[in-house]
C-alpha positions as CSV (number, residue, x, y, z in Angstrom):
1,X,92.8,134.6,51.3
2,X,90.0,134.4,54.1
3,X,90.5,137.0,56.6
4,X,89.9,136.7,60.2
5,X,88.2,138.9,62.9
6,X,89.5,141.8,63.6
7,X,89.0,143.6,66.4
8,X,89.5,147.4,67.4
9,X,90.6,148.8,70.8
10,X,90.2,152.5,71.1
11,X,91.6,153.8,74.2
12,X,91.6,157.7,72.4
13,X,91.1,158.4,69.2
14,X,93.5,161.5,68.4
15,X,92.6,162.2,65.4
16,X,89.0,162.9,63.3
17,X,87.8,159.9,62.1
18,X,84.9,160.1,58.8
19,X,83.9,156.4,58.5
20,X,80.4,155.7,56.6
21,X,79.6,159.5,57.3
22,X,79.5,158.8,60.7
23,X,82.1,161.5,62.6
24,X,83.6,161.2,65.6
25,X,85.7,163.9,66.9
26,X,88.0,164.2,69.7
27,X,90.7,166.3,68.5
28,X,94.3,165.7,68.4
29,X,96.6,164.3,70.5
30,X,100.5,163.7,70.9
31,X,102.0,160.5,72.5
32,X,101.3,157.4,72.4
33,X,97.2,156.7,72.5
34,X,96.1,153.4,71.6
35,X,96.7,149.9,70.7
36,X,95.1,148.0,67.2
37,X,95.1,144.8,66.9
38,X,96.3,143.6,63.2
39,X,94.4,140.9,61.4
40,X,96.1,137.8,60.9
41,X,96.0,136.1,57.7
42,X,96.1,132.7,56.8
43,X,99.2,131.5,56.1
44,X,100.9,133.4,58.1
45,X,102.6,131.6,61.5
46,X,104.1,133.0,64.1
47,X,107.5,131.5,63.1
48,X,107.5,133.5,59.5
49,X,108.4,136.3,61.5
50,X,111.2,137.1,64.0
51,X,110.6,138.2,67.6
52,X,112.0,140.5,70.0
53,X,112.1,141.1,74.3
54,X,111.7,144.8,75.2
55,X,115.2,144.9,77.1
56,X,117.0,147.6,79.3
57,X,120.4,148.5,77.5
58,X,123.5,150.1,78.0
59,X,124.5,151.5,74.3
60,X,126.8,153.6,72.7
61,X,128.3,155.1,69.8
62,X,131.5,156.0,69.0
63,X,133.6,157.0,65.9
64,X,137.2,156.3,64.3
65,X,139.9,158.8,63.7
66,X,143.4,158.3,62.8
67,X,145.9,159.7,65.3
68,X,149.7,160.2,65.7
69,X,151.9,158.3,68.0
70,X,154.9,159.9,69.6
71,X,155.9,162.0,72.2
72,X,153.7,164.7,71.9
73,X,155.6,167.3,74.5
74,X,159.1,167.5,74.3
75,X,161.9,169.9,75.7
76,X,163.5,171.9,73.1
77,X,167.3,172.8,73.5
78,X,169.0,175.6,71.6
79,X,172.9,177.0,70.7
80,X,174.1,179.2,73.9
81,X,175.6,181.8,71.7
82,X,177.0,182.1,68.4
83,X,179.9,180.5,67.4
84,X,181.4,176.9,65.4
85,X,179.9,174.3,65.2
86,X,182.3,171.7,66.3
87,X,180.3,168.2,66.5
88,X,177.1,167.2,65.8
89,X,175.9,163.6,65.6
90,X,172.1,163.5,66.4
91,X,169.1,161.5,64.7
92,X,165.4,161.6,65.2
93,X,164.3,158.3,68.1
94,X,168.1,158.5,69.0
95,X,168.2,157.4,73.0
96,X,170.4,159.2,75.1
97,X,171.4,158.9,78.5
98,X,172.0,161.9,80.9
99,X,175.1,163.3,80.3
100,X,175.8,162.2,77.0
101,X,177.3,165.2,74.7
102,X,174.5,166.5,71.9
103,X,176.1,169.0,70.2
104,X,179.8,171.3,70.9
105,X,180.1,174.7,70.2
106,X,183.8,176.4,69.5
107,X,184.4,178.4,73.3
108,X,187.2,179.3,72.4
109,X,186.5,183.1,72.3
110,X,186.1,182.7,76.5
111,X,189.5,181.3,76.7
112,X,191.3,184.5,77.3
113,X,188.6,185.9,79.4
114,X,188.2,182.7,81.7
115,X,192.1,182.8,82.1
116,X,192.3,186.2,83.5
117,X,189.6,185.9,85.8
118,X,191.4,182.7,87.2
119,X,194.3,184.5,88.0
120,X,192.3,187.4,89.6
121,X,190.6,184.7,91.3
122,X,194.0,183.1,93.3
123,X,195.5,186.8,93.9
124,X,191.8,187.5,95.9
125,X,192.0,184.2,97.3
126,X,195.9,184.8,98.7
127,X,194.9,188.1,99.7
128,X,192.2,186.4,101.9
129,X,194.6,184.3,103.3
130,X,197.6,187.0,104.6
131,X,195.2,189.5,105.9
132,X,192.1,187.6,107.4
133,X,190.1,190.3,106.8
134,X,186.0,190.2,106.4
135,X,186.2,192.4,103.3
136,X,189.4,190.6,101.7
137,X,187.0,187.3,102.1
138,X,184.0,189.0,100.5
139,X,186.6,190.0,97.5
140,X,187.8,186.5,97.0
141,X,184.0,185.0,97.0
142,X,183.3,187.7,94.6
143,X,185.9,186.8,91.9
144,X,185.6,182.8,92.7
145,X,181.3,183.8,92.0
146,X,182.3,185.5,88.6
147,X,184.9,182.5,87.6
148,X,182.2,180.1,88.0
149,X,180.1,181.9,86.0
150,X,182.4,182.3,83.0
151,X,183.2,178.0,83.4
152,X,178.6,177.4,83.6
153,X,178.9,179.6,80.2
154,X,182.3,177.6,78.6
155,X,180.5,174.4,79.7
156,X,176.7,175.5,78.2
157,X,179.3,175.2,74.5
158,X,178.5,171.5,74.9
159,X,175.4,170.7,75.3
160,X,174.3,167.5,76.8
161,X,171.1,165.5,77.7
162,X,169.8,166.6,80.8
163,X,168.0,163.4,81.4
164,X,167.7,159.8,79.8
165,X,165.7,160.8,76.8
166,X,164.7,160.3,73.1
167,X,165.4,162.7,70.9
168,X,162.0,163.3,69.3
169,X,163.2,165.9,66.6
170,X,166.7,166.7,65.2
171,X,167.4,169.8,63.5
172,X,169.5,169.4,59.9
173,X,173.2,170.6,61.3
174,X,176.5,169.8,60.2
175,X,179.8,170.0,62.0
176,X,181.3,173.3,60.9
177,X,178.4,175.3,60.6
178,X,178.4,178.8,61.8
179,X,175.4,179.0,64.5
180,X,173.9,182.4,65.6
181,X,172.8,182.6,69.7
182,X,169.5,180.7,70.3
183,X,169.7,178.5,66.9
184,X,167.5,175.4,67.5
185,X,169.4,172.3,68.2
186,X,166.5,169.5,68.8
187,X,163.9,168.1,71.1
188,X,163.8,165.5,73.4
189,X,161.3,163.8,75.3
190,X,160.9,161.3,78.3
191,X,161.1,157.7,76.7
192,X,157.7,157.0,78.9
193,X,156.3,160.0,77.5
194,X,154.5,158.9,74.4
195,X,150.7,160.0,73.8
196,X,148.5,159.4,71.2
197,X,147.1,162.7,69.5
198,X,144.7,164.0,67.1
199,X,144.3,167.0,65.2
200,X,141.4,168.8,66.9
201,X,138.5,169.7,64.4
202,X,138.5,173.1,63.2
203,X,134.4,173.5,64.3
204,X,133.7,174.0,67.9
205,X,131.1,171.5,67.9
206,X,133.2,168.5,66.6
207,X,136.1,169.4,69.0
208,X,133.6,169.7,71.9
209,X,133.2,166.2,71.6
210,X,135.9,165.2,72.9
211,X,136.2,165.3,77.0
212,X,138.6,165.5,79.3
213,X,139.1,162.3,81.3
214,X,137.3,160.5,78.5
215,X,138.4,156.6,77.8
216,X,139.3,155.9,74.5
217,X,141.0,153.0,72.3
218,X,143.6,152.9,70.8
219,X,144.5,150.7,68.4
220,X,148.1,149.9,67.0
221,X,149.1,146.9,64.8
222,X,145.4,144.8,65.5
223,X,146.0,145.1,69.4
224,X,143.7,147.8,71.4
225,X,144.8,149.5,74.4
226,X,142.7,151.5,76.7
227,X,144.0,155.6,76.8
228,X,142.6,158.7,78.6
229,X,141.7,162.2,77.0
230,X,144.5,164.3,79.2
231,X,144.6,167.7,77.5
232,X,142.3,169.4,75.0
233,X,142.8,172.5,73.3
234,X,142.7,175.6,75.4
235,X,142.0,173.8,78.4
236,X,145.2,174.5,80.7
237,X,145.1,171.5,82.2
238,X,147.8,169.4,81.2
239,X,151.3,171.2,82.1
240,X,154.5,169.7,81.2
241,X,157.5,169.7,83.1
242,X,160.3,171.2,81.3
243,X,163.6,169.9,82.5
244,X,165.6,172.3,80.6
245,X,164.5,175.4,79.9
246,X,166.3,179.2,78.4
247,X,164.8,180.4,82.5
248,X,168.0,177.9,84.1
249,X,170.3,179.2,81.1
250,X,172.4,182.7,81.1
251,X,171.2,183.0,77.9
252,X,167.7,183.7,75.9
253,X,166.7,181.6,73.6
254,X,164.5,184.2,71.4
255,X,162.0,181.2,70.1
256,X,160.5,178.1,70.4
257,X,161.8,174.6,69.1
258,X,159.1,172.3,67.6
259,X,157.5,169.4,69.5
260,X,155.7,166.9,68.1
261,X,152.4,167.8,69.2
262,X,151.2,171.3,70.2
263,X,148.8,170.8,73.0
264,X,147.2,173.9,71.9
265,X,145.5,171.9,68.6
266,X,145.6,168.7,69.6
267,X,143.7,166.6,71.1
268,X,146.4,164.1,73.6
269,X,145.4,160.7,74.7
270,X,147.9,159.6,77.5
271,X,148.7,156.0,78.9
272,X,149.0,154.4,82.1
273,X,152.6,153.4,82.9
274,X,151.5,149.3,82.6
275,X,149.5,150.0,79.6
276,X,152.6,151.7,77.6
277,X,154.8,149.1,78.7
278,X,152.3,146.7,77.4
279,X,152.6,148.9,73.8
280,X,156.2,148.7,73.7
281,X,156.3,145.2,74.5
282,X,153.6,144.2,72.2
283,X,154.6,146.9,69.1
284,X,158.1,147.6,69.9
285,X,158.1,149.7,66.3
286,X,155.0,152.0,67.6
287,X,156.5,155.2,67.9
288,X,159.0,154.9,64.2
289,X,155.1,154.0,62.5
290,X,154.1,156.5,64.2
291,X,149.9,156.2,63.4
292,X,147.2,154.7,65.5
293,X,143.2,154.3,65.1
294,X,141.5,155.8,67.9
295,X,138.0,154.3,68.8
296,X,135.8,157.5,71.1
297,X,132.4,157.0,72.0
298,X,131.0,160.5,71.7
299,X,127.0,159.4,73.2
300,X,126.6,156.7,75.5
301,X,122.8,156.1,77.5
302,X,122.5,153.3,80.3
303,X,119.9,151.2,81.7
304,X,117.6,152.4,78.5
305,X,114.7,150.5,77.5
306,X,115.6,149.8,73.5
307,X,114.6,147.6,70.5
308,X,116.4,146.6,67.0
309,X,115.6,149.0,64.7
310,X,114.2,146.8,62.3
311,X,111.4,146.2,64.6
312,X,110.1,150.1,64.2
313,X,108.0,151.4,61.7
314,X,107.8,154.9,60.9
315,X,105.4,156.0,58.5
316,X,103.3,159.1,60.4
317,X,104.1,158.2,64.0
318,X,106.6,155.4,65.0
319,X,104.7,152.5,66.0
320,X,106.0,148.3,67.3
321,X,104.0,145.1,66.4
322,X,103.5,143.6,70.1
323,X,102.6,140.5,70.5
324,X,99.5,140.1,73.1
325,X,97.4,136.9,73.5
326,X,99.2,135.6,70.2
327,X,98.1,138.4,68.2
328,X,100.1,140.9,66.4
329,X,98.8,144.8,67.9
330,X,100.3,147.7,66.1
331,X,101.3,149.7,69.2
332,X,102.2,153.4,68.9
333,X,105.7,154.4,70.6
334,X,107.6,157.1,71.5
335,X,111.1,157.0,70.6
336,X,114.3,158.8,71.4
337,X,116.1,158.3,68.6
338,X,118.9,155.4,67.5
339,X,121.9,154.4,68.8
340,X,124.0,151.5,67.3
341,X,121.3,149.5,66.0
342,X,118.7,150.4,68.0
343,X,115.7,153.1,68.5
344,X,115.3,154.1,72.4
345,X,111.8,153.8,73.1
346,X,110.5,156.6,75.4
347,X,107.0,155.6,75.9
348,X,104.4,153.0,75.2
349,X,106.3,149.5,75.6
350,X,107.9,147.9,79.3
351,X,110.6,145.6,80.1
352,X,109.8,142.5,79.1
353,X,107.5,142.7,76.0
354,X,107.3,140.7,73.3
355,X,107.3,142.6,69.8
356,X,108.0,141.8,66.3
357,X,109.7,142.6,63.0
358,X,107.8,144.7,60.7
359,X,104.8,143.2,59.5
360,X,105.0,141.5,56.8
């Protein structure tokens, strides 16, 4: 095969170079240097090869994780005081409404002591009434206070939703049961109140990947819905409302109930009202599957100038094949690395170029 001229452009030679004895020495450099043009051979056209444009880019990479679906914060509700267990009907997903009766306790053991103080409640109230006095009206307010406090305490025996809700967790009761003060009755959660969440990774550098306020998708069924990062571990910054908590009670409940996801080793992904709609509409079964992929782009560089990374060679130093007055010129680049296909070139090619695969 006849080879053609070949011409050599030197620009800087950064390295020693010992051809026929004859030295020439400029030292070493870093960066790119120089341009040499590649010899054609025959046989070889233009269209044996693919080309490429040097383009500006927006690219990104992401990765997949699995993820729970549910409500990941939920209320937990617990047994006044000790006593029978008198009905109990609950299951995990149930809907409730406000109002509607969860579990009843036996109060019977306040009977007596509600009766008295009803009776001692009318004689102050009489007394009130026959003397007029400012002190016989502070009695009867007295006794009418501590009667109303004995009835919030017979009626905290049945235990209702506070709210419309989904019970997100039921605990394994059954009607007769003998239940100690603060036993754990279930939890129960908003029915808009469903998140996606992931297991944060155990090393620091995995779980710092993942920002607050950061979109993600999530995917459920084959359709993709757009989410947002709303609570990391350890970051405060998503609080929860709690509707229903031992702080309104007359009672302590000594621990705390399960919820499906503990904000405190989870990564949450929440929803926009019109996007969760759009879930429940679309996968009305979402939260009973209860799994989701979630797509997160964890490095993402704009307006960067970029080629496929087929089209870089990387033996010593990463160099392109640019094509320049039809020839082929092996072109040292800088690169920044690869992103989703491509190498990020830092130096030595501009918008607009014309480069090719590796040489064949």
């Amino acid at each position: 095969m006849k080879k053609e001229r070949i011409s050599i452009k030197i620009k800087k030679i950064s390295c020693a170079l010992l051809p026929l004895a004859l030295v020439l020495s400029s030292g070493c450099s870093k960066g790119v240097e120089g341009e040499i043009e590649i010899p054609i051979y025959d046989g070889v056209q233009r269209e044996d090869y693919k080309t490429y444009e040097v383009k500006r880019m927006n690219l990104s990479s992401g990765e997949k994780t699995g993820a729970a679906l549910g409500y990941a914060l939920s209320d937990s509700l617990y047994t006044p005081a000790g006593g029978n267990l008198v009905s109990y009907e609950l299951s995990r997903l149930q809907e409730l409404k406000e109002g509607d009766v969860i579990a009843v306790l036996d109060s019977s053991s306040l009977d007596y002591t509600y009766r008295r103080q009803e009776i001692m409640t009318q004689a102050a109230y009489e007394e009130s009434l026959a003397s007029g006095t400012e002190a016989a009206r502070l009695e009867y307010e007295y006794q009418k206070a501590v009667l109303d406090s004995i009835q919030y305490q017979i009626d905290s025996y049945t235990i209702r939703a506070p709210y419309d809700c989904v019970v997100s967790d039921a605990a394994p009761l059954t009607a007769g049961e003998e239940l100690e003060e603060g036993t754990y009755i279930c939890s129960i959660a908003h029915p808009d109140e469903i998140y996606a969440y992931i297991g944060a990774p155990s090393k620091k550098e995995e779980s710092d990947k993942y920002r607050l306020g950061a979109k993600v998708t999530v995917t459920l069924t084959g359709n993709s819905y757009e989410g947002t990062i709303v609570s990391v571990p350890n970051s405060g910054s998503y609080k929860f409302d709690l509707k229903y908590t031992k702080e309104n009670m007359l009672f302590e409940a000594p621990k705390t109930g399960p919820t499906a996801a503990d904000s405190s080793r989870n990564i949450i992904i929440g929803f926009e009202p019109e996007v969760l709609e759009k879930i429940l509409e679309e996968t009305p079964n979402a939260v009973v599957a209860g799994w989701a992929t979630v797509n997160y782009t964890t490095r993402e560089l704009n307006n960067v100038l970029a080629v496929p990374m087929g089209a870089v060679s990387n033996r010593e130093n990463a160099y392109v094949y640019l094509i320049k007055d039809g020839d082929r010129i092996q072109m040292p680049v800088d690169v920044g690395g690869t992103i989703d296909g491509y190498t990020i070139i830092v130096a030595g090619l501009k918008e607009g170029d014309l480069i090719s695969e590796s040489y064949k």
